[in-house]
C-alpha distance (Angstrom), angle and dihedral (degrees) to the residues before:
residue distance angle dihedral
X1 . . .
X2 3.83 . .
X3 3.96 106.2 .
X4 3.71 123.8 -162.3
X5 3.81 116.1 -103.8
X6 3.36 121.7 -106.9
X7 4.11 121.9 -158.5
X8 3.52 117.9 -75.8
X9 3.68 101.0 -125.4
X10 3.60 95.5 48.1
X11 3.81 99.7 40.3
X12 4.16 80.6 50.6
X13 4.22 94.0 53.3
X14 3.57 90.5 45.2
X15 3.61 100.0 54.6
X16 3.90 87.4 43.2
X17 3.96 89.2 55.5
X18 3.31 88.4 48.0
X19 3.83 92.0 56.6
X20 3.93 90.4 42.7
X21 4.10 86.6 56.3
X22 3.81 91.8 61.1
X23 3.83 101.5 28.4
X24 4.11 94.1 132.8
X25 3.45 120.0 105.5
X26 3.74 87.6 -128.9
X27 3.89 91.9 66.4
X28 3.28 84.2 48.1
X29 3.61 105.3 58.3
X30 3.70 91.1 43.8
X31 3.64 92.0 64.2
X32 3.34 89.8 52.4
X33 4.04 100.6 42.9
X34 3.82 79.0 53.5
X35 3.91 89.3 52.0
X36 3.85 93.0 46.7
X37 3.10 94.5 50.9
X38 3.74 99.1 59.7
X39 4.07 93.3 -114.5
X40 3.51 127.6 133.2
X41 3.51 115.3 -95.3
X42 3.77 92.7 -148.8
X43 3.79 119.8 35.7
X44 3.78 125.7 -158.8
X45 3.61 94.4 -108.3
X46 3.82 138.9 24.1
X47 4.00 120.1 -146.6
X48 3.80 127.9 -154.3
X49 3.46 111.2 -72.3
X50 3.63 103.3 35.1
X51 3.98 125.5 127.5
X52 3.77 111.3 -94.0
X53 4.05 86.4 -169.5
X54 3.69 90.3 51.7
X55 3.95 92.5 48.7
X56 4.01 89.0 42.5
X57 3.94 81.9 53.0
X58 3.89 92.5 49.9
X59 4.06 84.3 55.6
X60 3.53 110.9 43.1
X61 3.95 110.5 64.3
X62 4.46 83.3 69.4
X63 3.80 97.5 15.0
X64 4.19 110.4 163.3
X65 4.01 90.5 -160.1
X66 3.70 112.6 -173.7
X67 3.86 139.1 158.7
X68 4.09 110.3 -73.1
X69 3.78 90.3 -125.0
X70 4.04 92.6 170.1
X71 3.50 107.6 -13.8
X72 3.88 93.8 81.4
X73 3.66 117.6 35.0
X74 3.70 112.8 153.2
X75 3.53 118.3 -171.6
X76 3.73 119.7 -79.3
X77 3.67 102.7 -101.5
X78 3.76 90.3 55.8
X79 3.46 92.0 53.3
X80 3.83 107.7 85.7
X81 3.73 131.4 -177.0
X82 3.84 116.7 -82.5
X83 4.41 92.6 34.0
X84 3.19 125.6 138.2
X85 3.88 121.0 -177.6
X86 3.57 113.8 -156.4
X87 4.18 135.5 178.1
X88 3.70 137.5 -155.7
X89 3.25 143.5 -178.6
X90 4.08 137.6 168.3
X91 3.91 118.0 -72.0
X92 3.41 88.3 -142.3
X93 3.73 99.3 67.8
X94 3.85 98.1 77.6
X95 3.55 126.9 167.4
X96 3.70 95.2 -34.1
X97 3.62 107.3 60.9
X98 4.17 91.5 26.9
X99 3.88 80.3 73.2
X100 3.40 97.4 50.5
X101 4.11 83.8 55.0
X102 3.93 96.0 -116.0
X103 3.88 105.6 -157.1
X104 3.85 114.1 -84.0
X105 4.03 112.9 -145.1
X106 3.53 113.0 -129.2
X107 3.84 118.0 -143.8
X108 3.98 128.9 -178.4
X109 4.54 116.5 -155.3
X110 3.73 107.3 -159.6
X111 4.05 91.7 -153.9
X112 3.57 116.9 -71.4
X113 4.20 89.5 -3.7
X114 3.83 114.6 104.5
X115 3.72 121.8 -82.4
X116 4.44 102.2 -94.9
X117 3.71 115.9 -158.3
X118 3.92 115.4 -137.2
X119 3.67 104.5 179.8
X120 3.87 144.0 -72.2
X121 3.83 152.3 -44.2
X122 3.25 110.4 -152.6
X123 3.97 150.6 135.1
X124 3.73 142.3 170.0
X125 4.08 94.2 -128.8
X126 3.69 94.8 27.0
X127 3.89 143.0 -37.3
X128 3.59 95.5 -59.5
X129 3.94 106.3 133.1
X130 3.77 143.0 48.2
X131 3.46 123.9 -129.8
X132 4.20 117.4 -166.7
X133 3.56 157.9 163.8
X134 3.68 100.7 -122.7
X135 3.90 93.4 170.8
X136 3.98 99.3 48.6
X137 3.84 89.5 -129.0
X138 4.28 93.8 121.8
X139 4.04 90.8 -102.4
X140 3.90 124.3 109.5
X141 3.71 105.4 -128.5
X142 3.98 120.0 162.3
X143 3.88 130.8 41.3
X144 3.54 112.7 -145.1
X145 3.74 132.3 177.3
X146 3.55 89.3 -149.6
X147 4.36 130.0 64.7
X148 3.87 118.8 -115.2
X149 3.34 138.2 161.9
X150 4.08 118.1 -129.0
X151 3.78 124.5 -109.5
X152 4.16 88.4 -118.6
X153 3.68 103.6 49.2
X154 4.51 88.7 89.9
X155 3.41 80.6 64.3
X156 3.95 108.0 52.4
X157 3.51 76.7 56.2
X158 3.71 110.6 51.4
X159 3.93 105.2 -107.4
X160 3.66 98.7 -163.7
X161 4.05 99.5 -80.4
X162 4.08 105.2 -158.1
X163 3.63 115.2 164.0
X164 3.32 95.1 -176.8
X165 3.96 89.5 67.7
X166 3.50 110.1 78.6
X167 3.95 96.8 176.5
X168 3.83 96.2 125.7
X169 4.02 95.9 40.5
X170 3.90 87.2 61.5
X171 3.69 88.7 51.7
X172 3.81 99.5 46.7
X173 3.89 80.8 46.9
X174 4.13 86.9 53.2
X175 3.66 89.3 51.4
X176 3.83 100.6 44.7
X177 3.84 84.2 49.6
X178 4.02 78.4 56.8
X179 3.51 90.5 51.7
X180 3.76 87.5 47.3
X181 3.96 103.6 48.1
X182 4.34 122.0 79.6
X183 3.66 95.6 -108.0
X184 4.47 121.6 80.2
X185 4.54 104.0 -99.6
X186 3.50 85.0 -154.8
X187 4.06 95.9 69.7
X188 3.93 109.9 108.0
X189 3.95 110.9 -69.4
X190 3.38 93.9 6.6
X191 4.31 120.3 127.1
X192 3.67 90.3 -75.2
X193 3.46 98.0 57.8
X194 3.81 90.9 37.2
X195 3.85 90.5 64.8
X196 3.61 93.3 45.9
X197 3.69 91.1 55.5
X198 3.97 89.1 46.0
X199 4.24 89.0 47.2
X200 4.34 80.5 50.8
X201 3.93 87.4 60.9
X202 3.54 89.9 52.0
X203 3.61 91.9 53.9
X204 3.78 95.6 55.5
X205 3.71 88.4 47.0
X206 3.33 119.5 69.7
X207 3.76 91.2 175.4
X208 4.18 90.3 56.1
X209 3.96 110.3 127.0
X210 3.84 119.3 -108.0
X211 4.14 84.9 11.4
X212 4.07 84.5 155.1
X213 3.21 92.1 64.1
X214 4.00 102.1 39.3
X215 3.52 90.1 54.1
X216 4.19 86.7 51.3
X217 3.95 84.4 39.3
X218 4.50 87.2 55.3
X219 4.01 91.6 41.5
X220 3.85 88.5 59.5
X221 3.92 92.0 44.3
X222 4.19 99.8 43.8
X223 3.98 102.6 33.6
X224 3.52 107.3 54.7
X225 3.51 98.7 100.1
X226 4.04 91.0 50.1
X227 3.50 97.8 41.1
X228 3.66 117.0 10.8
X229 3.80 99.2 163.5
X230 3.78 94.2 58.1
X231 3.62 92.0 41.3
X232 3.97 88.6 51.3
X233 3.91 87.8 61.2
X234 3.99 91.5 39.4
X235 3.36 86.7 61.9
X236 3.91 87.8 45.6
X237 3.26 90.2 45.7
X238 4.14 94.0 44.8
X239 3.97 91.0 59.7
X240 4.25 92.9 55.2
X241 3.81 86.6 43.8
X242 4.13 86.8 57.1
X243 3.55 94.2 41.2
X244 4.01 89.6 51.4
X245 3.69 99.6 48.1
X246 3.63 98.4 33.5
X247 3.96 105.6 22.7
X248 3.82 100.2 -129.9
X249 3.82 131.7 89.0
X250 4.06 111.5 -118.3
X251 3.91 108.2 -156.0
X252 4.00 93.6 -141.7
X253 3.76 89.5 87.1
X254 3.94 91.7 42.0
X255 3.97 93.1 49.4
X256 4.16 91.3 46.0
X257 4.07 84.2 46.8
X258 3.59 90.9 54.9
X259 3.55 87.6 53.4
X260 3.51 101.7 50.0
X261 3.65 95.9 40.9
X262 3.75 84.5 54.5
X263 4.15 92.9 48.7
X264 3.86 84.2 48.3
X265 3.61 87.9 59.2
X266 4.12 90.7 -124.5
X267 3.63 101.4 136.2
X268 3.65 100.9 175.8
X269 3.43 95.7 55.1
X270 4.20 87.6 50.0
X271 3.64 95.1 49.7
X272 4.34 84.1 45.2
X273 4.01 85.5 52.9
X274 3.63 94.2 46.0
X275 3.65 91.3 52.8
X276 3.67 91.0 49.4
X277 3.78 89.5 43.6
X278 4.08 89.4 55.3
X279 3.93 90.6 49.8
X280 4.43 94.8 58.1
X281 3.56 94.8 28.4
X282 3.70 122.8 17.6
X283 4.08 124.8 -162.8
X284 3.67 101.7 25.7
X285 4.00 113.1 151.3
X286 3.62 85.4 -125.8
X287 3.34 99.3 65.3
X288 3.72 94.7 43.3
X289 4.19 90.2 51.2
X290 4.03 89.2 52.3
X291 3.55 98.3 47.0
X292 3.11 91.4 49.8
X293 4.22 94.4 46.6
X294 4.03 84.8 51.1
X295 3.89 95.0 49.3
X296 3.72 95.7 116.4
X297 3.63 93.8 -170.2
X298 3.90 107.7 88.6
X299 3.94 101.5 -145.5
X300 4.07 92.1 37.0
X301 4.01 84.3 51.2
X302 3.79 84.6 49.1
X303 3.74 93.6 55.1
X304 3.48 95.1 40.3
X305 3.96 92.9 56.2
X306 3.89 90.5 48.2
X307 3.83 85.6 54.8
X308 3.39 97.0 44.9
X309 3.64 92.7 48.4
X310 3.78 96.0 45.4
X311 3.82 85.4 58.5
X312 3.64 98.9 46.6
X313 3.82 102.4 31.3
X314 4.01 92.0 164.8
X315 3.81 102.7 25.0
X316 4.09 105.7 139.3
X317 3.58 80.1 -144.6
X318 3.41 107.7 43.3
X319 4.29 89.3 51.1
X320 3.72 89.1 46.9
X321 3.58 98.2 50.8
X322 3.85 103.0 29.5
X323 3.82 109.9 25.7
């Protein structure tokens, strides 16, 4: 199959990244235990679980890369300024195994950073799922029919950290104030949609401060009804990126993993969040709706909605969750 050339230069860094990915002798020796033993180094589909590093290792010795053109096309809001989607898959493969729809790797270059895979398209009878790493931790983890781009990938490749800009704290403040006041954030022009339209000026900007974390701040706000479970821990993983860059815990992240955890139906892990939540920022409404939602005795729950209610008699949240 004739591909379409790529540029030098970037086709060159991307296989090197590639190699720097897998660089332990343990990848390594798999490949070639895999090899020796007759099996195909690259199967027709991967499942959950399986190494992303080892697959990226599988690819890269006779990697075609080339621009994704069609075969990744995330929705707009997830594609920001200064992306470039990118695919690859073995030269060797040919005709033969291109009609068997071999796996292509999907990589995303941030600008000048190096190309960083994230996963798969892929299907037995045609390209017609996504597999990717959703949690940046080198493991495939979530099918999807749909392309996206993970919360972490701004990150891998630099995304302007500045902790001296705190731009997007005062607007998660803004919007848990929202969260806070009697009347529903989430009506038009309200705090929710004034962060979203300060996340969409990061996204044209790909000189904005702290842009690695706005676009991780606007995958937790837009994908939750696609993929709630990895936007529960992006949200999780939102609050430790706060507390490492600007050495305080913010509750937005804790009240939206409340939430979530709730959703998920993993009410340990709620009531755990809502007893962090209560330790940085005590009072919140949220906190006092999912305590009361995990109560699992029935007249304590009763007592603690009356309460709650008494306290918050026109709380949009409050009567949404509790009346």
């Amino acid at each position: 199959m004739e591909w379409m050339r790529w540029q030098p230069e970037k086709r060159r860094r991307a296989v090197l990244v590639l190699l720097m990915i897998v660089a332990t002798g343990s990848v390594a020796l798999m490949a070639d235990d895999r090899a020796a033993s007759g099996e195909s180094a690259v199967p027709q589909r991967y499942l959950p679980g399986d190494r992303l590093d080892q697959a990226a290792y599988d690819y890269y010795s006779d990697a075609m890369v080339r621009p994704a053109g069609r075969d990744f096309r995330p929705a707009a809001g997830q594609r920001w300024d200064g992306m470039e989607f990118l695919v690859a898959r073995p030269a060797r493969s040919g005709r033969q195994a291109a009609a068997a729809y071999e796996p292509q790797l999907i990589l995303v270059q941030v600008g000048a950073a190096d190309p960083v895979p994230i996963g798969f398209r892929q299907g037995k009878a045609g390209y017609t799922e996504y597999i990717l790493d959703f949690m940046g931790d080198g493991r495939l983890d979530h099918v999807t029919a749909a392309p996206a781009v993970p919360f972490w990938v701004l990150y891998r490749a630099g995304g302007n950290p500045a902790a001296r800009s705190r731009t997007l704290l005062m607007y998660m403040d803004y919007h848990l104030e929202g969260l806070e006041s009697p009347v529903d954030p989430y009506r038009r022009g309200a705090s929710h949609d004034e962060l979203l339209a300060e996340l969409e000026r990061a996204a044209r900007d790909p000189a904005y401060l702290n842009r690695d974390m706005a676009f991780h701040l606007h995958f937790s706000l837009t994908q939750g009804q696609r993929y709630p479970e990895q936007v529960y821990y992006s949200w999780m993983y939102l609050g430790s990126a706060i507390n490492e860059r600007y050495g305080f815990d913010h509750a937005l992240p804790a009240v939206e993993s409340i939430r979530y955890a709730y959703r998920l139906g993993r009410m340990v892990e709620a009531m755990e969040w809502i007893r962090f939540l209560q330790r940085i920022r005590q009072g919140l409404v949220a906190a006092q709706i999912y305590d009361t939602l995990t109560e699992s005795d029935p007249d304590a729950r009763e007592r603690k909605r009356q309460w709650v209610i008494n306290r918050n008699p026109d709380h949009w949240w409050v009567r949404q969750a509790l009346e």
